[in-house]
C-alpha positions as CSV (number, residue, x, y, z in Angstrom):
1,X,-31.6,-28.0,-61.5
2,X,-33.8,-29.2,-58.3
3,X,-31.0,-26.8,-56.4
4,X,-31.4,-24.2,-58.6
5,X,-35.3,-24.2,-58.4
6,X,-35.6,-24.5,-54.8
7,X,-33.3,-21.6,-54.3
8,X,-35.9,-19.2,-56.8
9,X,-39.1,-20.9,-55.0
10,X,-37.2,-20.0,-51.7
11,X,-36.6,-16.3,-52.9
12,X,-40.1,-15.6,-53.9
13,X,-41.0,-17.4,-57.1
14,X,-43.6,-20.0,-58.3
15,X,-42.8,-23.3,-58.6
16,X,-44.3,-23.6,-62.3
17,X,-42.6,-20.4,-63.6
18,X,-39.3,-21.5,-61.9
19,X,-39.7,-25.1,-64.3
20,X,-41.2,-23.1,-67.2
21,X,-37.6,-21.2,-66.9
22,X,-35.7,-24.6,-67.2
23,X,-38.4,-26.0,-69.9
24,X,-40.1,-29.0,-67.7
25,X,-43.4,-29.2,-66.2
26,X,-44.1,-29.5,-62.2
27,X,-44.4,-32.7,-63.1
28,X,-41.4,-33.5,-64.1
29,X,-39.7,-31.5,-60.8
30,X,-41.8,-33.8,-58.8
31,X,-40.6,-37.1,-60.7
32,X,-37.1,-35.9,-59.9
33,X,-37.4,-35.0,-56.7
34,X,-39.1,-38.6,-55.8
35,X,-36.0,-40.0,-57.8
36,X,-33.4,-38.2,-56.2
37,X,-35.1,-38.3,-52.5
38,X,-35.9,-42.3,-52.7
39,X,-33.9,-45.0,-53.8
40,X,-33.7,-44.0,-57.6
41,X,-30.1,-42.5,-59.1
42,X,-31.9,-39.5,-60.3
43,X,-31.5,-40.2,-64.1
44,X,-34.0,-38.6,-67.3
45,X,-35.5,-41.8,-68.9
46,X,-37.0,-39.8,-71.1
47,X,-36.2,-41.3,-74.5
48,X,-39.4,-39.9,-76.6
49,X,-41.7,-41.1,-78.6
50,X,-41.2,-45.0,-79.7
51,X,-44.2,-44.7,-82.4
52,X,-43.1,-46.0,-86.1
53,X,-45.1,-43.7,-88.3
54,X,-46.3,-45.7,-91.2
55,X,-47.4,-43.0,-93.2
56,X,-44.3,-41.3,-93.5
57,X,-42.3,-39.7,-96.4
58,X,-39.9,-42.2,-97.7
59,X,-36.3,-40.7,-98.6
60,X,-37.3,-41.4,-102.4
61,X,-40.5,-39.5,-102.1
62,X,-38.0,-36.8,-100.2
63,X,-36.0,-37.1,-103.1
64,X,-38.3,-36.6,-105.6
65,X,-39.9,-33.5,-104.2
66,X,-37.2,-31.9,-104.4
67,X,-36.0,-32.5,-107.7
68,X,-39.2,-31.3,-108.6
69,X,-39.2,-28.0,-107.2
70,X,-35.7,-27.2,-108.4
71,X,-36.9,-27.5,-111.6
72,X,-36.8,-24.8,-114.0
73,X,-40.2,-24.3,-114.2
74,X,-40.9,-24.6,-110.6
75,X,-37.6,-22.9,-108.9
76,X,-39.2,-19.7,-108.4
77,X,-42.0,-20.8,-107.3
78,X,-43.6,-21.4,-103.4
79,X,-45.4,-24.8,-102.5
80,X,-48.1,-23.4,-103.0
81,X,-48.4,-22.7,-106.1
82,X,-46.3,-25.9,-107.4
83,X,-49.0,-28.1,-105.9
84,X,-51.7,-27.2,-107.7
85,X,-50.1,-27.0,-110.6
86,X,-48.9,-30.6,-110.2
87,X,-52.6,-31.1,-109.8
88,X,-53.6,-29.8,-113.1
89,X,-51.0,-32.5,-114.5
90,X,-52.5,-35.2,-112.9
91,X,-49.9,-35.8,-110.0
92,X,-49.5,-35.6,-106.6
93,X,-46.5,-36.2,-104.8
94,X,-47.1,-34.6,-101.0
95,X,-49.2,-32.3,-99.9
96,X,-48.1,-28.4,-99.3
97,X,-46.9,-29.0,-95.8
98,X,-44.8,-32.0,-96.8
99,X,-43.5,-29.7,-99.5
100,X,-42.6,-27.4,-96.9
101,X,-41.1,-29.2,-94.4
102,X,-38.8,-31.3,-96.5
103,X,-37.2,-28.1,-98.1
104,X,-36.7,-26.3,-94.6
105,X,-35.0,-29.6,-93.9
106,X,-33.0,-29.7,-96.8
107,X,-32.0,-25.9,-96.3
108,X,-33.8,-24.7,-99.3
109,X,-37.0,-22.2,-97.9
110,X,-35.8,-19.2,-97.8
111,X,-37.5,-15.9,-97.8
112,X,-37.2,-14.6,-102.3
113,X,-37.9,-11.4,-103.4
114,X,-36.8,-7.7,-103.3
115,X,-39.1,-6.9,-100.5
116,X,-37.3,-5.9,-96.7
117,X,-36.3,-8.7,-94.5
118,X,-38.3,-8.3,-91.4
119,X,-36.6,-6.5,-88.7
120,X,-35.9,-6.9,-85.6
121,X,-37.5,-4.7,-83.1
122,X,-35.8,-1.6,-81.3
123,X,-34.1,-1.6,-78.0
124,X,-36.2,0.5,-75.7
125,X,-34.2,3.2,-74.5
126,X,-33.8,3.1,-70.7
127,X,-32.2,6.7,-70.5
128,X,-31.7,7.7,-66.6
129,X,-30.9,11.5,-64.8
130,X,-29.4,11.9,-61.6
131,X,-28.5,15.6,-62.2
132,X,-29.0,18.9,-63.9
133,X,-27.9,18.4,-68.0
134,X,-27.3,15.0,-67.7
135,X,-30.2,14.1,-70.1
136,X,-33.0,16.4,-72.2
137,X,-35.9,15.5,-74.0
138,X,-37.3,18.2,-77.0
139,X,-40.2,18.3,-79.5
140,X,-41.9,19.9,-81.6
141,X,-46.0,21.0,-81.5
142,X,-47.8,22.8,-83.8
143,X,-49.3,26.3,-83.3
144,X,-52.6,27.3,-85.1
145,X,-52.2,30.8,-86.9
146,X,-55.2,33.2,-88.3
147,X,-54.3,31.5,-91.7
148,X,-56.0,28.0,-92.3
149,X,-53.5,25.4,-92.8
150,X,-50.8,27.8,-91.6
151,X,-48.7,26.3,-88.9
152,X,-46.0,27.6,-86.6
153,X,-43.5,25.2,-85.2
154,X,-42.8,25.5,-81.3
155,X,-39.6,24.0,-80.0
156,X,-39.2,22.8,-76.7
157,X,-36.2,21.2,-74.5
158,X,-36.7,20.1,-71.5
159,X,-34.2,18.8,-68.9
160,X,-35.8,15.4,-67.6
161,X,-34.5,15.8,-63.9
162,X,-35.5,19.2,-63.2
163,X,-38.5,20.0,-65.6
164,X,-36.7,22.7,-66.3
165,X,-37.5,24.5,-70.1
166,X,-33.9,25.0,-70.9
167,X,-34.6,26.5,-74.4
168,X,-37.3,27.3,-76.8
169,X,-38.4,28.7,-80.2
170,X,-41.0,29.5,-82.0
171,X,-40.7,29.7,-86.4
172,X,-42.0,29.5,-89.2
173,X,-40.7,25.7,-90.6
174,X,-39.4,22.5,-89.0
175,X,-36.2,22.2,-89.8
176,X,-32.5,20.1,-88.5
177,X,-31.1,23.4,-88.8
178,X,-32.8,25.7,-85.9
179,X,-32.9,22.7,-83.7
180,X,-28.9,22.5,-84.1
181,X,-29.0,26.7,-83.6
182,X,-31.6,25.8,-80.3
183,X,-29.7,23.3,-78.4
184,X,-26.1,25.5,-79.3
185,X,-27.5,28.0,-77.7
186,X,-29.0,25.9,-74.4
187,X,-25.7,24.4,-74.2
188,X,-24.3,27.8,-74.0
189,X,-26.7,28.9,-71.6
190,X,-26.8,26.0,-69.3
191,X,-22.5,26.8,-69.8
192,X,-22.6,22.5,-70.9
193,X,-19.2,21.9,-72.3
194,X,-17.6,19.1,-73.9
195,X,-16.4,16.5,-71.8
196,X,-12.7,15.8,-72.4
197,X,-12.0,12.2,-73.8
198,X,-15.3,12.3,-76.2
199,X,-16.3,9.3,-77.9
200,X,-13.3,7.1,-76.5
201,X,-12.8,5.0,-73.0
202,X,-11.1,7.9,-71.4
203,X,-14.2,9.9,-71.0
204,X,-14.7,10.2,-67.4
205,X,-17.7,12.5,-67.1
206,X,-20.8,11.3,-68.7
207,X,-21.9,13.3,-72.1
208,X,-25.0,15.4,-72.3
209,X,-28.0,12.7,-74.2
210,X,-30.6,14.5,-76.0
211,X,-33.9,12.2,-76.4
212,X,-36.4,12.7,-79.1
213,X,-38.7,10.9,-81.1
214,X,-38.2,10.0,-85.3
215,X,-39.1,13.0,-86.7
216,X,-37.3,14.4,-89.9
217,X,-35.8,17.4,-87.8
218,X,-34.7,15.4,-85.1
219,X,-32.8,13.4,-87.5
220,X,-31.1,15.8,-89.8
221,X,-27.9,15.8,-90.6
222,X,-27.1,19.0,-89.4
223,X,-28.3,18.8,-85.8
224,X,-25.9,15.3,-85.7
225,X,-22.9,16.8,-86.7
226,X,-23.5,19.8,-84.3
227,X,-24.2,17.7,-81.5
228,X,-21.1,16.0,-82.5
229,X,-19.0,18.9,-82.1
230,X,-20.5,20.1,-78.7
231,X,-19.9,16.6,-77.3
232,X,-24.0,15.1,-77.0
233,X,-25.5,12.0,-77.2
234,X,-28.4,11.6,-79.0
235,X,-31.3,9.2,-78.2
236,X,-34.9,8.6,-80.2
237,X,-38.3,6.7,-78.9
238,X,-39.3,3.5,-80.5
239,X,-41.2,4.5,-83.9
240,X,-44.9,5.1,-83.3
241,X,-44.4,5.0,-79.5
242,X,-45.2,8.2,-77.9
243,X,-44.3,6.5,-74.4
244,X,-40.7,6.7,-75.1
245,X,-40.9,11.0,-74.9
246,X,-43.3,11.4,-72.1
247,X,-41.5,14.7,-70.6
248,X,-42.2,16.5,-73.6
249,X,-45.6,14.9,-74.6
250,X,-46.8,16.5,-70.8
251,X,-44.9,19.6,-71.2
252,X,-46.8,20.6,-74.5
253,X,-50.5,18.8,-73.0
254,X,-49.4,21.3,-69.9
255,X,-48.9,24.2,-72.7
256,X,-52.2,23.7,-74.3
257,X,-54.4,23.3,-71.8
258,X,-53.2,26.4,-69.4
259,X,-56.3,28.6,-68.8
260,X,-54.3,31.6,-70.0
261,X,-53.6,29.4,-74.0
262,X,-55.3,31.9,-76.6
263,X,-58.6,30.9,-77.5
264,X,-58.2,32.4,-81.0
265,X,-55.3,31.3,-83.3
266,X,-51.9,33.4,-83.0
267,X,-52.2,36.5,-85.4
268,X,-48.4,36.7,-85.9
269,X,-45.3,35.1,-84.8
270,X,-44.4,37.9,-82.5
271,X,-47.1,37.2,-80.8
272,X,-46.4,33.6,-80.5
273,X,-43.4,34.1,-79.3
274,X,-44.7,37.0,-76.5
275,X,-47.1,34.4,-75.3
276,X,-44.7,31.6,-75.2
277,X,-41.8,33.6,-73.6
278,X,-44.5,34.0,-70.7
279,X,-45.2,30.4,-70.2
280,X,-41.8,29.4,-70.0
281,X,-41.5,32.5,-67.2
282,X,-44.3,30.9,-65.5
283,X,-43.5,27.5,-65.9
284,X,-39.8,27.5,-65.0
285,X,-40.4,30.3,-62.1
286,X,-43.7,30.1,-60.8
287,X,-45.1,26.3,-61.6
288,X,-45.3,23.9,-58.2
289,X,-44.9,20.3,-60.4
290,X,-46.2,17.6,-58.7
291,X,-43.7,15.3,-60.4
292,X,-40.9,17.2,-58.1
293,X,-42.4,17.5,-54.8
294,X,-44.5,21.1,-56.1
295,X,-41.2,22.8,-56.1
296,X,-40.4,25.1,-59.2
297,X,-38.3,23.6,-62.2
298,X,-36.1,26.1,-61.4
299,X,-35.6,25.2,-57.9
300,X,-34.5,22.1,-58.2
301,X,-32.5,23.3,-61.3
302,X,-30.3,25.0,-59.0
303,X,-30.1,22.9,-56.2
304,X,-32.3,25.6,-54.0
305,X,-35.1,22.3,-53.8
306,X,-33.5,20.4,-51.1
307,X,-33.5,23.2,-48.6
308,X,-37.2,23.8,-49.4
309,X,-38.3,20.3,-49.0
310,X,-36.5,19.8,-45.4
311,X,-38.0,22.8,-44.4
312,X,-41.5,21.2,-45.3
313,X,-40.4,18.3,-43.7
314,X,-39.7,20.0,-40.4
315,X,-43.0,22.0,-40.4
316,X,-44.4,18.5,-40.7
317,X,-42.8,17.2,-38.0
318,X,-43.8,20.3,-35.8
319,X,-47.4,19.8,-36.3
320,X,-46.7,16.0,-35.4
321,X,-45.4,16.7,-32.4
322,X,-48.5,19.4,-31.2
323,X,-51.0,17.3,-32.0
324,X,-49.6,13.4,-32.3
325,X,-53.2,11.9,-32.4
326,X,-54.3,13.6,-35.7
327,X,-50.9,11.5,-37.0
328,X,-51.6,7.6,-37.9
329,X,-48.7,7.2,-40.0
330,X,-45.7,9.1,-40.4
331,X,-45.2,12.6,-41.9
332,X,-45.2,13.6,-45.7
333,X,-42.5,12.2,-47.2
334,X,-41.1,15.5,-48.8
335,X,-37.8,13.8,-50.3
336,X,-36.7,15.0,-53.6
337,X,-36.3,12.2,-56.4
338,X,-33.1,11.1,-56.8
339,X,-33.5,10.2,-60.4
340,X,-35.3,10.4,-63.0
341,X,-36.3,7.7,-66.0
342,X,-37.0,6.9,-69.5
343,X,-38.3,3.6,-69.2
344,X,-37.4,3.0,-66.0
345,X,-36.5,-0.9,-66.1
346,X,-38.5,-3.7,-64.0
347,X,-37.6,-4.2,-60.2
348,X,-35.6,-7.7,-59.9
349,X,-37.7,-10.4,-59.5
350,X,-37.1,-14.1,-58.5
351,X,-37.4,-15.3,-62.2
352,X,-34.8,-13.3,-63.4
353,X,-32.6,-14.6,-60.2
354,X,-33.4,-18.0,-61.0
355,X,-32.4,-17.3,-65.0
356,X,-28.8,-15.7,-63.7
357,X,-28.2,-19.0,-61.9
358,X,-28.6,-20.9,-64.8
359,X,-26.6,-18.9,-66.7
360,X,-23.9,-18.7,-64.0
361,X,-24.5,-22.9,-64.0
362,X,-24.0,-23.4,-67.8
């Protein structure tokens, strides 16, 4: 352990989280390092507390709270309400907590009732891109109509690595049903096809995954079984965690808040749909994103983004060269992303490091 220690401190990490790993204090690591460095042999004489409580529950005072509350008249009932009513009879035999601990001893305090067991949290899905229609991420706003509380439902799928608005919709209802008849036809479109081997270890090329959040349309039957037969994964956000679908959530903020978004509500869906079918013209054609360098979506959709950015690159390095002292630093870096993430996971630390030794030590 003083090996395995030294080796994180040496790598980077503290000294008190490298014990907190192991479960000892510094304390401890210094004990044992004096131990092993002096004339000691190194060994724990740690042997705990020699106290003799004298107040403590004897086995037939064990005993006899637990014949009590497996009594009929007390079996289905918690500590806390068997207490008091010993109370009202004129006895006490422990106190709640006693009661408590001595039946999670005895194996007998288990959760009662028809109520859920609590669950355990979801996995947060780390989802990465490293080329076009490897991985998209769709949703569904709301557009305001003429009518008051009249909606109309505008579907979105974007592909994560290139921005790109692969597909879109505008109707009437949320529903499973165009969202399976939506990504169909951006499958087609994009020309995505099965990968051979589906849904068994001889699958070579990884499947299409199609992020979403919870919502009842992105969980319908229909859309899974469609997905199924076009050969797609399908991924959704943690519930209530908007985080988990942040290329959509910007895409629509982007939508919204365009100088050109109608300031009255749509009149029709035609005219949703007119408006919409612009915006995606502009956006996939005309929009600079920041998050790709400023090239279009469709640029780098198509591979065109890496010429562009070495071009950039070299009229940067031009300028350097004609006037060197305006340059402090190097040139723009200009360098297309090589990947994209969903909750891209921590960088490596030390800790971890330290925590794969032990492992590999056990």
């Amino acid at each position: 352990m003083i090996e395995l220690i030294g080796e994180a401190n040496a790598a980077g990490a503290g000294l008190v989280s490298a014990c907190g790993e192991i479960g000892i204090c510094l304390r401890t690591l210094k004990r044992w390092r004096k131990a092993f460095g002096g004339d000691g042999d190194g060994e724990d004489r740690r042997k705990g507390s020699p106290r003799d409580v004298a107040h403590r529950l004897s086995e037939e005072e064990r005993q006899r709270i637990l014949l009590t509350c497996n009594q009929p008249e007390y079996a289905s009932l918690p500590p806390g309400q068997i207490v008091p009513a010993l109370a009202d009879q004129g006895l006490y035999i422990g106190s709640e907590s006693s009661f408590y601990r001595v039946l999670n001893q005895a194996g007998q305090c288990h959760r009662r009732g028809r109520a859920r067991l609590p669950q355990e949290p979801r996995s947060v899905p780390r989802l990465r891109a490293d080329r076009p229609n490897a991985l998209w991420s769709w949703d569904i706003s709301f557009l305001p109509t003429t009518v008051r509380g009249v909606w109309l439902y505008l579907y979105l799928v974007v592909d994560v690595w290139s921005r790109k608005v692969v597909a879109w919709d505008v109707a009437e209802v949320e529903s499973a049903e165009i969202a399976a008849d939506l990504v169909q036809r951006a499958c087609l479109k994009e020309r995505y096809r099965r990968p051979s081997g589906f849904g068994s270890h001889q699958c070579h090329q990884p499947p299409l995954i199609l992020h979403a959040d919870n919502g009842n349309a992105m969980r319908g039957a229909t859309l899974e079984s469609r997905l199924e037969e076009m050969g797609v994964l399908r991924s959704f956000s943690r519930p209530r965690v908007s985080n988990d679908n942040p290329y959509s959530e910007s895409l629509f903020r982007t939508v919204k808040y365009r100088p050109d978004y109608p300031r009255r509500p749509f009149a029709s869906k035609d005219e949703a749909c007119v408006w919409v079918a612009a915006f995606v013209d502009w956006y996939n054609h005309r929009h600079r994103h920041s998050g790709i360098k400023f090239v279009t979506p469709h640029q780098r959709h198509s591979g065109a983004a890496t010429a562009i950015c070495l071009q950039r690159a070299d009229v940067y390095e031009t300028a350097r060269r004609a006037n060197p002292s305006r340059w402090s630093r190097s040139t723009r870096c200009w360098r297309q992303p090589e990947a994209e993430w969903i909750n891209k996971p921590p960088e490596e630390e030390p800790k971890l490091i330290l925590a794969l030794h032990l492992i590999q030590a056990a």
